[in-house]
PASEBA-1860 file (N, C-alpha, C; in nm, 3 decimals):
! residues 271
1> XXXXXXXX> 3.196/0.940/-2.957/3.056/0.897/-2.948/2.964/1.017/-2.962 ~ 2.873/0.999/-3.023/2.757/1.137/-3.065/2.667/1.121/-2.920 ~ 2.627/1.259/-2.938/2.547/1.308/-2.787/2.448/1.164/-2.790 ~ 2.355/1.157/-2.915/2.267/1.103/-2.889/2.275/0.905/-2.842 ~ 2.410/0.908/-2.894/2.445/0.744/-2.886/2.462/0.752/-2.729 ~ 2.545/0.858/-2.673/2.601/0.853/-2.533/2.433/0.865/-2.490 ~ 2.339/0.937/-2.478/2.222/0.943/-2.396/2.158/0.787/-2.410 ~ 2.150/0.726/-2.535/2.100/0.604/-2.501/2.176/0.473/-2.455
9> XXXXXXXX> 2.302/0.503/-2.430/2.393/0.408/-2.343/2.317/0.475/-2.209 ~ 2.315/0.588/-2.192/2.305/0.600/-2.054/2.126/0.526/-1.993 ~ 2.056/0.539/-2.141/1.930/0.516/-2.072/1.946/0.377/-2.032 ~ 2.024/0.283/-2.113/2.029/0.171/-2.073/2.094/0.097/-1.960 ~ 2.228/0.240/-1.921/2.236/0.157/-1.770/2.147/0.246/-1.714 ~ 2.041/0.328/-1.712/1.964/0.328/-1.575/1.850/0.230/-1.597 ~ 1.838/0.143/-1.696/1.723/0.057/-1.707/1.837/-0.085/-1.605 ~ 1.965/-0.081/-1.645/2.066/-0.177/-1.561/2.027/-0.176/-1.412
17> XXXXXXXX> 2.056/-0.037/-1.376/2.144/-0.047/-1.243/1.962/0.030/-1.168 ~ 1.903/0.070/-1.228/1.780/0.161/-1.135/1.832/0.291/-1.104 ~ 1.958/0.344/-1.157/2.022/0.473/-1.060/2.120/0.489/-1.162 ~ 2.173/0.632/-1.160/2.304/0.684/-1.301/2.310/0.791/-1.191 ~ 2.518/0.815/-1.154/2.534/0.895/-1.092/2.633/0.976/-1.157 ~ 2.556/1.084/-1.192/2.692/1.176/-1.296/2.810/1.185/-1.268 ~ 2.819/1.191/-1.137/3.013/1.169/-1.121/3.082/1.041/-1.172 ~ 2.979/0.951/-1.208/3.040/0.790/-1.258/3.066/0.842/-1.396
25> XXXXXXXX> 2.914/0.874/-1.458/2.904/0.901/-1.617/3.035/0.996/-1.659 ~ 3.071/1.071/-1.592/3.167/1.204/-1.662/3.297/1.096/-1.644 ~ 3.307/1.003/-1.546/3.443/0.952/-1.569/3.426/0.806/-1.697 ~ 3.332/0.782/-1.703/3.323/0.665/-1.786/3.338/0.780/-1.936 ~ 3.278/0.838/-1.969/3.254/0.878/-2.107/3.347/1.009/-2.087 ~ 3.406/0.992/-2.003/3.557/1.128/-2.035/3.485/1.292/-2.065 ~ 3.360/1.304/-1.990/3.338/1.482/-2.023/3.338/1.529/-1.890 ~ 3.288/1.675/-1.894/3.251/1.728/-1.763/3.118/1.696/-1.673
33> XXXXXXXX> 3.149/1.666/-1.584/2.989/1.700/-1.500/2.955/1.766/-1.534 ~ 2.914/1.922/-1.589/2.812/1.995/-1.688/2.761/1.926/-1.809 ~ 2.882/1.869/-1.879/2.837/1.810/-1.949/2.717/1.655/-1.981 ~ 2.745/1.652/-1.864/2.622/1.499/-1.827/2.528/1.564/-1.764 ~ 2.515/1.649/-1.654/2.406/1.740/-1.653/2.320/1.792/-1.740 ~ 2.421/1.836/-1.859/2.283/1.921/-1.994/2.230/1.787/-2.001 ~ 2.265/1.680/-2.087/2.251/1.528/-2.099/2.096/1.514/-2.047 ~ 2.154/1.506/-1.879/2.037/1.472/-1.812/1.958/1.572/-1.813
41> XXXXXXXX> 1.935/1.693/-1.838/1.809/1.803/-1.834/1.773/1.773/-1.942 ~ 1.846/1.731/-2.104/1.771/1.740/-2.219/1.667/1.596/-2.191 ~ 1.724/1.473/-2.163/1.673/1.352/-2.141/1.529/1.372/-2.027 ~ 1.576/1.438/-1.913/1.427/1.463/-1.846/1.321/1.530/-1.907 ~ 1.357/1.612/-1.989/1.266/1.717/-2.086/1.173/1.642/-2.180 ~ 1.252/1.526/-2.224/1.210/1.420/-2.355/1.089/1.329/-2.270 ~ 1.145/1.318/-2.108/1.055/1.250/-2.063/1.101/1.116/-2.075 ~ 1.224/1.105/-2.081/1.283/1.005/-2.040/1.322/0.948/-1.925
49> XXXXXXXX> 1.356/1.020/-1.812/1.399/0.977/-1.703/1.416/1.100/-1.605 ~ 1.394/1.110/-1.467/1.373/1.210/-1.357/1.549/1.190/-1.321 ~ 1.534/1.303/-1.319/1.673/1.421/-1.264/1.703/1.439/-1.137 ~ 1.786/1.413/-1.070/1.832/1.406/-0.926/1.923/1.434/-0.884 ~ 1.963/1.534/-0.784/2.102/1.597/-0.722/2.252/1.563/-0.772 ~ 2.195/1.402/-0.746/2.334/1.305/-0.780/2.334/1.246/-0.922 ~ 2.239/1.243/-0.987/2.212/1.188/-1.090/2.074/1.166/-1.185 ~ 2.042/1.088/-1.176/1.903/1.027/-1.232/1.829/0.876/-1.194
57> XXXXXXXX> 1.692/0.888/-1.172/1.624/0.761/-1.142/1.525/0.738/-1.285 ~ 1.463/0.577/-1.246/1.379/0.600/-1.359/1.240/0.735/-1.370 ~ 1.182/0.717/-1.442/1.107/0.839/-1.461/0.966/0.783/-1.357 ~ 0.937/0.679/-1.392/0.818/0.597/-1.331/0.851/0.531/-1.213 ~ 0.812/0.572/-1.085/0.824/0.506/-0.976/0.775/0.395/-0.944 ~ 0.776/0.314/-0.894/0.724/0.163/-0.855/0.615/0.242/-0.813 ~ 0.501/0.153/-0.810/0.387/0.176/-0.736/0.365/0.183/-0.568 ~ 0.295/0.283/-0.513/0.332/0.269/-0.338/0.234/0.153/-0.299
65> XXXXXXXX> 0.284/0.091/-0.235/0.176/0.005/-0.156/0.177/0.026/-0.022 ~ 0.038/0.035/0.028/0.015/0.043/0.152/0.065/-0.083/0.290 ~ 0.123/-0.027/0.350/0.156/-0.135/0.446/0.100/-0.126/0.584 ~ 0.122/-0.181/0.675/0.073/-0.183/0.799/0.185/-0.120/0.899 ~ 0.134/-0.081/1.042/0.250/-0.012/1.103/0.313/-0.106/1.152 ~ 0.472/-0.070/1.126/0.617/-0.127/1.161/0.573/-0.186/1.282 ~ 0.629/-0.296/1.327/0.660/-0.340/1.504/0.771/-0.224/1.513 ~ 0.835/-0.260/1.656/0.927/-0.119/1.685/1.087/-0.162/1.614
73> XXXXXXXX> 1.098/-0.297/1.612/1.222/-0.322/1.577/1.283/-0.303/1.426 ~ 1.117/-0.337/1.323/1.152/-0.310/1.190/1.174/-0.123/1.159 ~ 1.063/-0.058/1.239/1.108/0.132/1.271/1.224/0.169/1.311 ~ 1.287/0.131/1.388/1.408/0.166/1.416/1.534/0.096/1.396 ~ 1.565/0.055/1.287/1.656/-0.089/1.225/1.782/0.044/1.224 ~ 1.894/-0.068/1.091/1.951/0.020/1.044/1.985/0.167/0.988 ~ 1.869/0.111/0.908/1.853/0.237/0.823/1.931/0.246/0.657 ~ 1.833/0.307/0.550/1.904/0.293/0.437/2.048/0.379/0.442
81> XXXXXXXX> 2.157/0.362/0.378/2.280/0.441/0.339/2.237/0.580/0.326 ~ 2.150/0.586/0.288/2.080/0.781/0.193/1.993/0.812/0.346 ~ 1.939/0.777/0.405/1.919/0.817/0.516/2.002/0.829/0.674 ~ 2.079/0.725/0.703/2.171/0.735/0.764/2.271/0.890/0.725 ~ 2.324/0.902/0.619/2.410/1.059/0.549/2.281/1.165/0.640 ~ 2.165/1.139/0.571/2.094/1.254/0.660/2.112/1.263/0.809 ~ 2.080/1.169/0.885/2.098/1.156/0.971/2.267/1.216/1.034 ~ 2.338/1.157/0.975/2.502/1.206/1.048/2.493/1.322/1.034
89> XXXXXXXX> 2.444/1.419/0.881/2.441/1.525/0.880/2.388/1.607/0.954 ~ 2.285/1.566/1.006/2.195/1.618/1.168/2.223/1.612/1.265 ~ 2.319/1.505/1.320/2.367/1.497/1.434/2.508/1.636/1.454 ~ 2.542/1.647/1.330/2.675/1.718/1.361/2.644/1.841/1.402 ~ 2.492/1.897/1.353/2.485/2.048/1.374/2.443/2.090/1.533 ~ 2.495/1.958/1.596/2.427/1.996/1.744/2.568/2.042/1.784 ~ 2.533/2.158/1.894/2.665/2.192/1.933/2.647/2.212/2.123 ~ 2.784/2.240/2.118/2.779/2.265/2.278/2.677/2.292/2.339
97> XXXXXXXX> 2.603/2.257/2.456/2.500/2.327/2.555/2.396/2.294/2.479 ~ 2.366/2.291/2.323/2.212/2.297/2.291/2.161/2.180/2.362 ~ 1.962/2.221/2.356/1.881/2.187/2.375/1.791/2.165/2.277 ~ 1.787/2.074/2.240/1.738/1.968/2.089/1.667/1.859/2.133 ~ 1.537/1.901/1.997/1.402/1.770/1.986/1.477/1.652/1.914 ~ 1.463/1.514/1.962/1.460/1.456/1.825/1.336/1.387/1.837 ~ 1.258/1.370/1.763/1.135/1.285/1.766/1.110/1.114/1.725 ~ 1.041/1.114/1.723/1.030/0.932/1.701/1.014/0.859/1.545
105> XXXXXXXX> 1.104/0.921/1.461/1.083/0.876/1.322/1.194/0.807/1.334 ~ 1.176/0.662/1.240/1.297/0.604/1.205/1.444/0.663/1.168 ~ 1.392/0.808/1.063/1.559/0.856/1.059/1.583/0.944/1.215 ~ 1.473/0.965/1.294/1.556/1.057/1.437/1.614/0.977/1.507 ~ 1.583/0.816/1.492/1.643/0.704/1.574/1.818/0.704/1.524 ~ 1.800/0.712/1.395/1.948/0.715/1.286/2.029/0.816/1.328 ~ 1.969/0.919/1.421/2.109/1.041/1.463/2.128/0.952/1.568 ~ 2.114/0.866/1.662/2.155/0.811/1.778/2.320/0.804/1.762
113> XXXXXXXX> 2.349/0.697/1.677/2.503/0.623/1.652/2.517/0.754/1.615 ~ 2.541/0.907/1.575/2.613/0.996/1.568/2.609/1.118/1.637 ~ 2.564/1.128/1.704/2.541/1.231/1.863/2.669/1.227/1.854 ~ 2.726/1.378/1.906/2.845/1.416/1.957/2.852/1.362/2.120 ~ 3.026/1.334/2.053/3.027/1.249/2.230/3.145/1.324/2.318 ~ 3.146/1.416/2.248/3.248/1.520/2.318/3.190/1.633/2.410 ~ 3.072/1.682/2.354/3.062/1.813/2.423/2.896/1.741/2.449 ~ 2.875/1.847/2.640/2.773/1.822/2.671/2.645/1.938/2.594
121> XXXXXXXX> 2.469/1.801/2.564/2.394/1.863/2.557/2.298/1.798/2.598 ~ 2.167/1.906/2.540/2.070/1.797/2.626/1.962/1.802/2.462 ~ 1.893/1.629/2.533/1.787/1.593/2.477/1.674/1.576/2.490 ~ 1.538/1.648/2.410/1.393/1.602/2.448/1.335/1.506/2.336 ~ 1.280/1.459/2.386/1.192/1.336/2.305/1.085/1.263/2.344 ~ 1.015/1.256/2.266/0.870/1.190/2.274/0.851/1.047/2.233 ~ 0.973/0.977/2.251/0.984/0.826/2.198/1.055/0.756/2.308 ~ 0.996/0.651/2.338/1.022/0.562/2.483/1.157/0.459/2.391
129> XXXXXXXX> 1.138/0.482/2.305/1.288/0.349/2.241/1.415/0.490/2.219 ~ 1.376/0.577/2.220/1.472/0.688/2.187/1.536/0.743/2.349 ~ 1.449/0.768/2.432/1.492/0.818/2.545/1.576/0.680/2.626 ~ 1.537/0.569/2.629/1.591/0.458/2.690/1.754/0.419/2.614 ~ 1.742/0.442/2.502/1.895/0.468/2.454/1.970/0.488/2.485 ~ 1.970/0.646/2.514/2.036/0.751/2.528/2.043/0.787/2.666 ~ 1.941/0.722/2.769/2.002/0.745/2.922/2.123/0.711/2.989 ~ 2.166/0.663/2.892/2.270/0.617/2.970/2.388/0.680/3.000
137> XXXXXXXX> 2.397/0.792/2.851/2.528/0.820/2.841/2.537/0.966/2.896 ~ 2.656/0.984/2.991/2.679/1.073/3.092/2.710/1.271/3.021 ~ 2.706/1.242/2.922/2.736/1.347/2.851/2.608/1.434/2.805 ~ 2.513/1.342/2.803/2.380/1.400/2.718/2.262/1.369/2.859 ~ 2.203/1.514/2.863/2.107/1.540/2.951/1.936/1.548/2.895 ~ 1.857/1.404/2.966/1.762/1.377/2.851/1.625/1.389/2.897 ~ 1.551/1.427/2.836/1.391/1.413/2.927/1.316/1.346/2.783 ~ 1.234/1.269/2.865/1.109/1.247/2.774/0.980/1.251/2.847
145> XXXXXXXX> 0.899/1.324/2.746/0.805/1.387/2.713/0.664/1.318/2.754 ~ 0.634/1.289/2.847/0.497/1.173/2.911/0.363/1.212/2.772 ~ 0.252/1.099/2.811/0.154/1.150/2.821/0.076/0.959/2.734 ~ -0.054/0.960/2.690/-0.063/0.826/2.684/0.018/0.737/2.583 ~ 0.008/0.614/2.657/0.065/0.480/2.645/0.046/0.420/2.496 ~ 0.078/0.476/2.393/-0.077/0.402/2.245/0.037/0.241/2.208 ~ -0.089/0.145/2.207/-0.075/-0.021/2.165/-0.008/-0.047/2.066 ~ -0.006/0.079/1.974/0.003/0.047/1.808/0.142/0.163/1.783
153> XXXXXXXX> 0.214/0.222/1.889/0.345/0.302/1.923/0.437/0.337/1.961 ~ 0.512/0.381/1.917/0.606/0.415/2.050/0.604/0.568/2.105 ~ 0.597/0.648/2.040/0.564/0.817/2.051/0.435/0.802/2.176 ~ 0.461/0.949/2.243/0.373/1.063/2.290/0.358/1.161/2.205 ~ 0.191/1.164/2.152/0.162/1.292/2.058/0.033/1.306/2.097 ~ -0.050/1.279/2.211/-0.180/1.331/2.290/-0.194/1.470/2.347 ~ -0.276/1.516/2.406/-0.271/1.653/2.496/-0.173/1.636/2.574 ~ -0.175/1.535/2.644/-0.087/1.539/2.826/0.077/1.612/2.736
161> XXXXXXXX> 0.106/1.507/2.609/0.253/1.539/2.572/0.254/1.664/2.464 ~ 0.139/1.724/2.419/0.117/1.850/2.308/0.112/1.985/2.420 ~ 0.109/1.968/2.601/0.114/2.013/2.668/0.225/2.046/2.766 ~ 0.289/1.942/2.780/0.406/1.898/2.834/0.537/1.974/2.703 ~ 0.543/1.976/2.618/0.630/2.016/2.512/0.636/2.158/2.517 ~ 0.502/2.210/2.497/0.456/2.393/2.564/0.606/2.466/2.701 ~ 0.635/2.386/2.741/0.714/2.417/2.857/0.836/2.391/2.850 ~ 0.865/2.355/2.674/1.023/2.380/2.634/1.042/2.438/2.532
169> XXXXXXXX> 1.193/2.531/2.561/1.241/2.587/2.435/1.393/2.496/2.370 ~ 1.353/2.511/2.226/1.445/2.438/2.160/1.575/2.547/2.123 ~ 1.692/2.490/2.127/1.794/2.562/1.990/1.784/2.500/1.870 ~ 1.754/2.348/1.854/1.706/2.314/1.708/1.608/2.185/1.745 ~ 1.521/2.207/1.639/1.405/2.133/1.682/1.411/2.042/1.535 ~ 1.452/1.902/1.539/1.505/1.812/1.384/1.286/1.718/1.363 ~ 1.276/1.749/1.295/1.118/1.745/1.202/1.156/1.662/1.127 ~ 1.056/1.617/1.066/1.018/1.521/0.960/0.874/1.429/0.945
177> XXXXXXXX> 0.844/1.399/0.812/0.715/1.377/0.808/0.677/1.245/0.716 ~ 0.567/1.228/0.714/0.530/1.112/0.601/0.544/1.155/0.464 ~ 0.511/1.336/0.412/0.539/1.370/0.290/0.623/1.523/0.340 ~ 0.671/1.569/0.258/0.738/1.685/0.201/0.714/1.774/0.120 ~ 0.690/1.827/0.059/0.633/1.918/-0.058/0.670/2.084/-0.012 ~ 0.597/2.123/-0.175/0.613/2.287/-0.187/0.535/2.334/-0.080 ~ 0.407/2.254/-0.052/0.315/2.340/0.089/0.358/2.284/0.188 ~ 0.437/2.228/0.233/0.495/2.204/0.370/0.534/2.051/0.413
185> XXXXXXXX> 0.528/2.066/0.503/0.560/1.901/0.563/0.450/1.833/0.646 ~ 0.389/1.735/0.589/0.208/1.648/0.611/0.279/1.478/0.673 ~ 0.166/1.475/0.743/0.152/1.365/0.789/-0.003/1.290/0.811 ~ -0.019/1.224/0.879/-0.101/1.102/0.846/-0.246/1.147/0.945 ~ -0.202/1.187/1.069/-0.290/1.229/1.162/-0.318/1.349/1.225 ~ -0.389/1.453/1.234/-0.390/1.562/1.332/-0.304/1.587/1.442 ~ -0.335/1.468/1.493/-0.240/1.489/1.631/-0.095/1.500/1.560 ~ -0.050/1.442/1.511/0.070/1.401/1.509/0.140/1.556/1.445
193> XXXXXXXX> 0.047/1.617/1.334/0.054/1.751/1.257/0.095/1.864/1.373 ~ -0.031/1.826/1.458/-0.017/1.958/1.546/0.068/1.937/1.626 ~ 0.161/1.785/1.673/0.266/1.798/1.763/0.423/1.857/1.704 ~ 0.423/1.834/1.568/0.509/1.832/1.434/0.524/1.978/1.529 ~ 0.406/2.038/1.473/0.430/2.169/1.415/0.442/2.282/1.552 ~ 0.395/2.269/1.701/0.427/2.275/1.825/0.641/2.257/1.848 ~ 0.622/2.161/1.763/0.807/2.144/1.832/0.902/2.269/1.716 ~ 0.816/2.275/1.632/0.861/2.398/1.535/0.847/2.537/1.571
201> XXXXXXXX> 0.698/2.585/1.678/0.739/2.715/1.719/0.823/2.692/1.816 ~ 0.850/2.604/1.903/0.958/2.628/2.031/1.058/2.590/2.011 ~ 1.093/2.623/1.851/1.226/2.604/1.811/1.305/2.717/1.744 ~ 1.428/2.786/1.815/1.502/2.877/1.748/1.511/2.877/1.637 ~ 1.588/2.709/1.619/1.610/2.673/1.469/1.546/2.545/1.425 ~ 1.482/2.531/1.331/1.384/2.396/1.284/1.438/2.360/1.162 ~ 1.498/2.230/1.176/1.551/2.160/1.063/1.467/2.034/1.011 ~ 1.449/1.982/0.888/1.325/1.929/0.867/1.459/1.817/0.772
209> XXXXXXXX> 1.423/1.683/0.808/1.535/1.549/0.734/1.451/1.507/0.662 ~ 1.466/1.529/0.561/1.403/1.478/0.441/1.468/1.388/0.284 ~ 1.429/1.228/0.335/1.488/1.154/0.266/1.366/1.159/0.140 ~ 1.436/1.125/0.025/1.410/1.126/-0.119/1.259/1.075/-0.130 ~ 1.267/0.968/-0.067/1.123/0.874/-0.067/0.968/0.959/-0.020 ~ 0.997/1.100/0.017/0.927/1.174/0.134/0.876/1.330/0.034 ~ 1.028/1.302/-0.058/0.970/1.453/-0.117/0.863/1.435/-0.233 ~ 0.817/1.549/-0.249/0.686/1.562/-0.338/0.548/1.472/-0.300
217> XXXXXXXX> 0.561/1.416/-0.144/0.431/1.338/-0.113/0.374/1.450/-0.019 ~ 0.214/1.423/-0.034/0.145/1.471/0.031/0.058/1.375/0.099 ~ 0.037/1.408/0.241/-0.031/1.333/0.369/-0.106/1.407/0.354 ~ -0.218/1.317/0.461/-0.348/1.413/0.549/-0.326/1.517/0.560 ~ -0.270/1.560/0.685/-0.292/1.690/0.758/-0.109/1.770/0.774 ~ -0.105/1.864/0.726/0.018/1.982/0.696/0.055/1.996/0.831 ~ 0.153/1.982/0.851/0.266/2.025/1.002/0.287/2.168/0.995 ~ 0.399/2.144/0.904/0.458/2.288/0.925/0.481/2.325/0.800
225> XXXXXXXX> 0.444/2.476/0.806/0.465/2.505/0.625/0.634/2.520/0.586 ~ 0.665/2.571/0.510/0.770/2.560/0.472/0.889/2.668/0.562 ~ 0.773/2.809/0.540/0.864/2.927/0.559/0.890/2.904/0.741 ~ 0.853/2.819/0.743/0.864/2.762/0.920/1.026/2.704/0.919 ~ 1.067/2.656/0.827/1.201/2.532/0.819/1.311/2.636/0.777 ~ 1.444/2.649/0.856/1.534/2.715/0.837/1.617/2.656/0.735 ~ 1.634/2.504/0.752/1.721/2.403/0.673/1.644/2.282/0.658 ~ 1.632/2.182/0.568/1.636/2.133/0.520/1.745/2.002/0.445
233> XXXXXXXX> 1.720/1.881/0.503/1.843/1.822/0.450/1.816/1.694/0.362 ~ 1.860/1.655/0.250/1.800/1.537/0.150/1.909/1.492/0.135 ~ 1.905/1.403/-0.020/2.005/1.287/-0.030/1.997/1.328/-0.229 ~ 2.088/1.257/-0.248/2.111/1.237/-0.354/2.016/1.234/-0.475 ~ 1.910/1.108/-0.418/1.811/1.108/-0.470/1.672/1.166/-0.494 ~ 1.662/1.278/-0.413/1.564/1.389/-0.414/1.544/1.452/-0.542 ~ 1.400/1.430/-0.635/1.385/1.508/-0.687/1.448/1.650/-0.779 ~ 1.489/1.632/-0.846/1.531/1.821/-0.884/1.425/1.907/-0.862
241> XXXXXXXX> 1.344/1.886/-0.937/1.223/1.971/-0.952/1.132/2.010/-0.831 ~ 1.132/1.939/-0.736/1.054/1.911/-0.616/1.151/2.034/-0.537 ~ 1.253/2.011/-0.530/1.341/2.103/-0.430/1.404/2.228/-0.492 ~ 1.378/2.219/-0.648/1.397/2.366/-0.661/1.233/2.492/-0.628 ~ 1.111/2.406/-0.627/1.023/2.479/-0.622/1.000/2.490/-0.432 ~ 1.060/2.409/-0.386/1.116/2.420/-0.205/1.239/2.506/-0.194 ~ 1.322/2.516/-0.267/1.416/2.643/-0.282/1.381/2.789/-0.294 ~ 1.265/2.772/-0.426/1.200/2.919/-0.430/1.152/2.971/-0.320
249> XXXXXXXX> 1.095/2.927/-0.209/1.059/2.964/-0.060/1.139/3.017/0.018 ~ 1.248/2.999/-0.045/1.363/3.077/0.077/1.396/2.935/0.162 ~ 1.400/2.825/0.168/1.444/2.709/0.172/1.586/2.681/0.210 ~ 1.711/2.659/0.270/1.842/2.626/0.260/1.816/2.466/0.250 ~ 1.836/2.430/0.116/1.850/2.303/0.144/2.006/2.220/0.114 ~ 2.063/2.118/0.201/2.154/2.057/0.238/2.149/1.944/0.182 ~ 2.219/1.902/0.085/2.232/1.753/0.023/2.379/1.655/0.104 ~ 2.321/1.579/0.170/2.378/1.495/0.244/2.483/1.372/0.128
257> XXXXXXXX> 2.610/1.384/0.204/2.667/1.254/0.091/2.656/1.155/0.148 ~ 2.669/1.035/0.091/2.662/0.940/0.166/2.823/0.825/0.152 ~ 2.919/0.898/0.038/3.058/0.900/0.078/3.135/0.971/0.206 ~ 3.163/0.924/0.247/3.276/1.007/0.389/3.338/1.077/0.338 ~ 3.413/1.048/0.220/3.501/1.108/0.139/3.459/1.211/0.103 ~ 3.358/1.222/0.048/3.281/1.343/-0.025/3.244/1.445/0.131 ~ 3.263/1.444/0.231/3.223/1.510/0.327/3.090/1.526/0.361 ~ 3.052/1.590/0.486/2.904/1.554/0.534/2.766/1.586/0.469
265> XXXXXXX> 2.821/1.648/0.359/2.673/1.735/0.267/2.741/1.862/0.217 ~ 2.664/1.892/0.081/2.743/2.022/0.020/2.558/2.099/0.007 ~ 2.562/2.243/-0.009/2.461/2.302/-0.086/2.401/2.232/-0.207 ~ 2.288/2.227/-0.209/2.192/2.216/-0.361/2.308/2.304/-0.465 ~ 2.311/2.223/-0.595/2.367/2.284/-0.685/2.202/2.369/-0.748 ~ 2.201/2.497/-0.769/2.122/2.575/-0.835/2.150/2.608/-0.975 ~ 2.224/2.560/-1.013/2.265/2.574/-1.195/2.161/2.520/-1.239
END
């Protein structure tokens, strides 16, 4: 089959399936993963289709539509497959004795089911569905974080709790935001920026979970800039381009699998 016949089979299953994962393509059409890689860099170049860790999406994203805030049960559900991988991948880096944020985002709810259940640590948190969880279990030592009651939440991110947080030190402090980008990690409100970015200085180590849907958006108000984030962890579907110009920063970023098989996350390929 000629390069160019194989690129437009391929455009047509990502018009199929919404998604092309080069480890499929190299076994269907018998080449190397480099070889479906050039593929996909010449095809993104043409402006055919966006380039991704694992593969390729279409080039044109659905349109965002604005929604209203989650009740608590649709925020803290399952969780997609590509976020859950982030999530396990976050839970594992907790180790003996630490003292670790997780905060009140749908994927910090997603490290719950993978907390180590072997070795004792402790937990802070600013989420009343997160701390009520996790009291129970005799292994993990937990505080949460007071301060007002909000109608429309579940988080503490006021003074009483932007004050109350002041009076802990982290060994890893796990972040995340409404957007991601080359200037940092943004969210929706001030408060919420300046509590972001508070759990980041009283953190040894600040790891920032960043699912695909998150990178290259920009919010209101900037948390934490980049050179703040030690690691960094995405999915498959992240951007190329977005995370190599988050790489140039001095960035470690962690691509989460979301096979078991494939193990918990490998390095960004930089080729």
């Amino acid at each position: 089959m000629l390069a160019e016949e194989r690129r437009q089979h391929i455009l047509e299953l990502l018009a199929k399936d919404g998604r092309i994962v080069a480890k499929e393509l190299a076994g269907q059409f018998q080449l190397s993963i480099d070889s479906i890689r050039r593929d996909l860099t010449i095809m993104e170049e043409q402006g055919l289709l966006q380039k991704t860790y694992g593969g390729a999406i279409p080039l044109a994203p659905l349109p965002k539509v604005r929604t209203l805030a989650q009740p608590r049960t649709a925020r803290y559900g399952e969780g997609a497959p590509h976020q859950n991988a982030i999530s396990n991948y976050a839970a594992s880096l907790i180790q003996k004795n630490d003292t670790v944020f997780i905060g009140s985002a749908g994927i910090h709810y997603g490290m719950l089911k993978y907390l180590p259940a072997d070795v004792p640590f402790t937990v802070i948190t600013n989420s009343l569905t997160i701390a009520e969880t996790i009291r129970g279990e005799r292994h993990i030592e937990s505080y949460l974080i007071g301060g007002k009651l909000r109608s429309n939440g579940d988080s503490m991110i006021d003074t009483i709790a932007f004050e109350t947080l002041g009076k802990f030190n982290f060994d890893i402090g796990f972040i995340t935001g409404g957007g991601i980008a080359p200037n940092g990690v943004s969210t929706s409100t001030p408060e919420g920026a300046a509590f972001a970015r508070a759990v980041a200085e009283g953190s040894r180590r600040t790891i920032c979970l960043a699912p695909h849907e998150k990178i290259g958006i920009r919010m209101f108000a900037t948390s934490v800039q980049l050179e703040q984030i030690d690691l960094m962890i995405t999915d498959q579907g992240a951007p190329d381009k977005v995370i190599r110009e988050i790489e140039s920063k001095n960035v470690k970023v962690i691509v989460a699998d979301e096979d078991p098989s494939e193990g918990a996350g490998h390095e960004s390929d930089k080729s």
